[in-house]
C-alpha positions as CSV (number, residue, x, y, z in Angstrom):
1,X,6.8,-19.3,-16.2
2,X,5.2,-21.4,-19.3
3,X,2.0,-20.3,-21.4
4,X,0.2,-22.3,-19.3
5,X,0.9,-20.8,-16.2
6,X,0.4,-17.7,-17.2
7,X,-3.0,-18.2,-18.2
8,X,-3.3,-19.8,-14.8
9,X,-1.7,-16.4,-13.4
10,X,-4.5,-14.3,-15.1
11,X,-7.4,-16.7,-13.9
12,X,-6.2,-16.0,-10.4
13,X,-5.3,-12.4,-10.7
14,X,-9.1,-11.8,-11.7
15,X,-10.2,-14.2,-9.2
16,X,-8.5,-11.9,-6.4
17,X,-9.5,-8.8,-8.1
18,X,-13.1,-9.6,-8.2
19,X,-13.2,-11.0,-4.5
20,X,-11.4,-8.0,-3.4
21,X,-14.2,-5.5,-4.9
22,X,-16.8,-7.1,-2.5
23,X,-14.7,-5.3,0.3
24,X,-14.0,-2.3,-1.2
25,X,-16.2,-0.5,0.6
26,X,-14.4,-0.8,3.6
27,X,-11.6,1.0,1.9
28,X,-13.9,3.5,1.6
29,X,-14.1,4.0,5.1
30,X,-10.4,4.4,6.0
31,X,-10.3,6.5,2.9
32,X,-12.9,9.6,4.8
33,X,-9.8,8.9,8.0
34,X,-7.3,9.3,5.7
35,X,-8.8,12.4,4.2
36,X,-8.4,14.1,7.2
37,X,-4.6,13.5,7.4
38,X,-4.5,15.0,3.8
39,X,-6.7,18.1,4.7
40,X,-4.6,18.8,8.1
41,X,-1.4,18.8,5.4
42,X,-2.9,20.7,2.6
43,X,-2.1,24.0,3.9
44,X,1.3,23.1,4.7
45,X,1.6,22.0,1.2
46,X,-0.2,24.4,-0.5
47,X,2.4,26.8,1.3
48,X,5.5,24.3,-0.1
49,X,4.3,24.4,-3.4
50,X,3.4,28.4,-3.9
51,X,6.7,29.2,-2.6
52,X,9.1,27.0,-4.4
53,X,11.3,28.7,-6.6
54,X,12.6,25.7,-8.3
55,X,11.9,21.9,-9.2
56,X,14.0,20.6,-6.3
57,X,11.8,22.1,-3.6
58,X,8.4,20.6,-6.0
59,X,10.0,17.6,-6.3
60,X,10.3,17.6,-1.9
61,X,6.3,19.0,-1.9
62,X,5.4,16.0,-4.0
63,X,7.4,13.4,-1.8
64,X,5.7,15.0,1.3
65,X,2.6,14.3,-0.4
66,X,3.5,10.6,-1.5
67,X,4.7,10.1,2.1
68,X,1.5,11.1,3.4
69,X,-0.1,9.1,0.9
70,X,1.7,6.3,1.6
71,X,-0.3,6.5,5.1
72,X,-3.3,6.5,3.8
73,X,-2.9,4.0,1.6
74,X,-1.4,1.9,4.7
75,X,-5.0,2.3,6.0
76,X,-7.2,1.4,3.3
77,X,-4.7,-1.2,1.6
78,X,-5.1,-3.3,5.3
79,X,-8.4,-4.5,5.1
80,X,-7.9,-5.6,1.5
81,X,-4.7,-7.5,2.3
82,X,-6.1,-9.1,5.3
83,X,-9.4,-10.3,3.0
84,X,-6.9,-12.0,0.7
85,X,-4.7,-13.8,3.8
86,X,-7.8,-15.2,4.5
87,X,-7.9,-13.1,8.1
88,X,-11.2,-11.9,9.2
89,X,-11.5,-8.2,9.4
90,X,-12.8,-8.9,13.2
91,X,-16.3,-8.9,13.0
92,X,-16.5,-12.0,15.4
93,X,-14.5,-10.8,17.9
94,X,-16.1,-7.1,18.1
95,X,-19.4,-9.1,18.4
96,X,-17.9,-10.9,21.4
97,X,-16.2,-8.2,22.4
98,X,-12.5,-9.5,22.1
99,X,-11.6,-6.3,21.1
100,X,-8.1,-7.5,21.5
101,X,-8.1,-10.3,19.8
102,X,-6.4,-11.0,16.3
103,X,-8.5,-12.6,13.8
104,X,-7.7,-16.7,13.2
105,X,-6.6,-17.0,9.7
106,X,-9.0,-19.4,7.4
107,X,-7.5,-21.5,5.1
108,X,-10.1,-22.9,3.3
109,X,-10.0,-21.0,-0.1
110,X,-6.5,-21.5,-0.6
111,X,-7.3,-25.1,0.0
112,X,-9.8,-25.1,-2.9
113,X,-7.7,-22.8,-5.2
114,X,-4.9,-25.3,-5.2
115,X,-7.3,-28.2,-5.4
116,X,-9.8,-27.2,-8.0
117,X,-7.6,-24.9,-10.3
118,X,-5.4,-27.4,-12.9
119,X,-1.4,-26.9,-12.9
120,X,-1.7,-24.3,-9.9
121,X,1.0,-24.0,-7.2
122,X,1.3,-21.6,-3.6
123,X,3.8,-19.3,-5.3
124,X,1.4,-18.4,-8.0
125,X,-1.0,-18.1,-5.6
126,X,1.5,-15.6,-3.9
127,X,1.8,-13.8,-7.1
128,X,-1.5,-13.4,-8.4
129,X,-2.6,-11.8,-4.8
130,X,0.4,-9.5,-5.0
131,X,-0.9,-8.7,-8.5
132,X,-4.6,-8.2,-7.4
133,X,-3.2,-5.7,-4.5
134,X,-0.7,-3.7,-7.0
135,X,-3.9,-3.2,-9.0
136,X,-6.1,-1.6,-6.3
137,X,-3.4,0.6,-4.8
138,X,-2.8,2.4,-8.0
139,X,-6.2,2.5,-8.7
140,X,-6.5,3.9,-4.8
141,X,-3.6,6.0,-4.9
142,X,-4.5,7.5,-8.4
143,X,-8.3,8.0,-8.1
144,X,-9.1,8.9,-4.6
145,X,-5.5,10.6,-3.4
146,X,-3.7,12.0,-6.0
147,X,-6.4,13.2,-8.9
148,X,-8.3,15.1,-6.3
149,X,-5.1,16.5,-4.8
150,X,-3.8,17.4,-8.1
151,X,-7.2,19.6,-8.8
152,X,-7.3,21.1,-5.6
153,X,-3.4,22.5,-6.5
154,X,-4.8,23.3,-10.0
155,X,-7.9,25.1,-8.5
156,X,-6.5,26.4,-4.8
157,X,-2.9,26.6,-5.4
158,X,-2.8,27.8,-8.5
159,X,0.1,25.6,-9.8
160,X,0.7,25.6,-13.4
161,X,-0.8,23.3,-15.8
162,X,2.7,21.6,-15.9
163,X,3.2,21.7,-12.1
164,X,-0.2,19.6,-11.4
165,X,0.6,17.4,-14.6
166,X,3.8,16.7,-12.8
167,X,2.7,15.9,-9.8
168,X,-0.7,13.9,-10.9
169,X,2.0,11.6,-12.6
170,X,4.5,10.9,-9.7
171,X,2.4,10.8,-7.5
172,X,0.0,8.7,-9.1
173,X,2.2,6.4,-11.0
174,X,5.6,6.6,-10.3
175,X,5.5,7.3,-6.6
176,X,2.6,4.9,-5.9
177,X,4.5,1.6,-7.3
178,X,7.6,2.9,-5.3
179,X,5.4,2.7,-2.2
180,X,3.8,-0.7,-3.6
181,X,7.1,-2.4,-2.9
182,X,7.4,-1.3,0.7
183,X,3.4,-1.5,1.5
184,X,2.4,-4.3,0.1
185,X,4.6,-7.2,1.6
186,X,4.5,-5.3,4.7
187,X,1.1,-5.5,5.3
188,X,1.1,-9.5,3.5
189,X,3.8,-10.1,6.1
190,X,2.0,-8.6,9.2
191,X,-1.5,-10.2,8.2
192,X,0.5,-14.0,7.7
193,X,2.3,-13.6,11.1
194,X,-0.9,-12.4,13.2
195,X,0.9,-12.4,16.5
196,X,1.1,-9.8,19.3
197,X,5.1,-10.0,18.4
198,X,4.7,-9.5,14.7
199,X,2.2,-6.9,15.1
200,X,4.1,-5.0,17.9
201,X,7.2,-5.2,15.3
202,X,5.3,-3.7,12.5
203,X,3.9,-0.9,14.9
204,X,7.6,0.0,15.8
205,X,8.8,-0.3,12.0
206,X,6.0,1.5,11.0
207,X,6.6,4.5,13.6
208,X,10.1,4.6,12.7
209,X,9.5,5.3,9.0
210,X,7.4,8.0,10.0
211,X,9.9,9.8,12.5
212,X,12.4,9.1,9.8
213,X,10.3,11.1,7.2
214,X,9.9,13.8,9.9
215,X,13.5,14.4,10.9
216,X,14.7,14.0,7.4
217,X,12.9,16.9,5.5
218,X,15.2,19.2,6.3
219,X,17.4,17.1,3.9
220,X,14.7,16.5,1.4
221,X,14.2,19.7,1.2
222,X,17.8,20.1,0.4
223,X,18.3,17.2,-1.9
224,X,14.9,16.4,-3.3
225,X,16.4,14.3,-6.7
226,X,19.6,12.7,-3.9
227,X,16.8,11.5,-1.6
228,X,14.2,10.0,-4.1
229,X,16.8,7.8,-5.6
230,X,18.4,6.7,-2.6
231,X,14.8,6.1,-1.4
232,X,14.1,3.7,-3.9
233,X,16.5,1.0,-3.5
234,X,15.4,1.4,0.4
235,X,11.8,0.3,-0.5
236,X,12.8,-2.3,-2.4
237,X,15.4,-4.0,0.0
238,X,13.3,-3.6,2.6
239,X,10.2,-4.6,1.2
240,X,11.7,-7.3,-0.5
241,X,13.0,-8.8,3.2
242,X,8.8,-8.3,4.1
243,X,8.5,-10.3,1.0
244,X,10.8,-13.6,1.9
245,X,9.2,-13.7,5.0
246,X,5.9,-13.7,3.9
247,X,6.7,-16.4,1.0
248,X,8.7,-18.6,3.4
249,X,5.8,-18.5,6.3
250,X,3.4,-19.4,3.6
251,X,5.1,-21.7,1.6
252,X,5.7,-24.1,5.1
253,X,2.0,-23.8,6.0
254,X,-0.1,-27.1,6.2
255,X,-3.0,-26.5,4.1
256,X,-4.2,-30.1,4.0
């Protein structure tokens, strides 16, 4: 990528980040749901964590935790993604009570940002809204899950000062751009495609990884370090395939 497209890159990343602030507050709303699948685990955890003997069995708490996050993210993330497919959140159809309806995508700014931004072409577009995303899912993941987690452990658990430390930086860091590259090109994918067959797909994937977290813990509870490693090539392969089908179903749109 030369200098100049790079400096293109960084117009466009703040572009995306600024239009996505004007629907943050929606986040916000999926974030009070997504509390309450936190608080219905906390005690769970809070037992995980004062029993463990060991950093294995921490290390397993702290996946349970990002796993869980990972959920809630799922939920606040959508909205966000859908905004910057250019998919309307379904105000229209609620109004005309299509309540089954998906949302027509509008390509209109993505029209404009290729025509009024000099040098500019659809896979920077691509990566300045995966950019703009990775951005507000830390900042989600670190500010609203994790650092209130990690004092409620401090305060109610009564974990050690290197426990909560710990777990306020895999979780918030390390963990959250692990589950970046499985969320985030899901969601782009499942937004782009907008069909009853792409969405049923993504329901069934998406109930999959959560019966696959289920019947595995007796294994991550075993091999904590074994399962976090092999876990992260997972997310990547699979969220890279999310990825290549996003890019190719964009890339052959019409925008003219």
């Amino acid at each position: 990528m030369s200098k100049f497209q790079k400096t293109v890159f960084s117009k466009l990343y703040r572009y995306y980040c600024a239009k996505l602030l004007k629907k943050l507050w929606i986040s916000a709303i999926w974030l009070l749901y997504s509390l309450l699948i936190l608080w219905s685990s906390l005690k769970w955890l809070n037992y995980s964590l004062g029993s463990a003997n060991n950093w294995q069995e921490k290390l397993a708490a702290f996946w349970f935790a990002s796993f869980l996050q990972l959920i809630s993210l799922m939920l606040m993330m959508s909205p966000l993604v859908s905004y910057l497919v250019g998919r309307g959140l379904g105000w229209e159809e609620l109004k005309e009570k299509q309540l089954f309806r998906v949302p027509k995508i509008s390509r209109e700014e993505d029209v404009k940002v290729l025509i009024f931004t000099p040098d500019v072409d659809r896979q920077t577009v691509i990566w300045a809204k995966f950019a703009a995303a990775f951005t507000y899912l830390v900042a989600l993941n670190f500010f609203f899950l994790t650092l209130p987690l990690t004092i409620y452990f401090l305060v109610a658990a009564k974990l050690g000062m290197l426990a909560c430390f710990s777990f306020l930086l895999l979780n918030g860091i390390v963990f959250a751009v692990v589950n970046f590259f499985l969320l985030v090109p899901f969601l782009f994918y499942q937004q782009e495609g907008g069909s009853f067959l792409v969405y049923l797909l993504c329901f069934i994937f998406l109930i999959l990884l959560i019966l696959a977290g289920y019947f595995l813990r007796g294994f991550v509870s075993q091999y904590p370090l074994v399962f976090c490693m092999l876990s992260v090539p997972l997310y990547i392969l699979v969220g890279y395939l999310f990825f290549s089908l996003y890019q190719k179903k964009f890339l052959k749109n019409d925008l003219d």
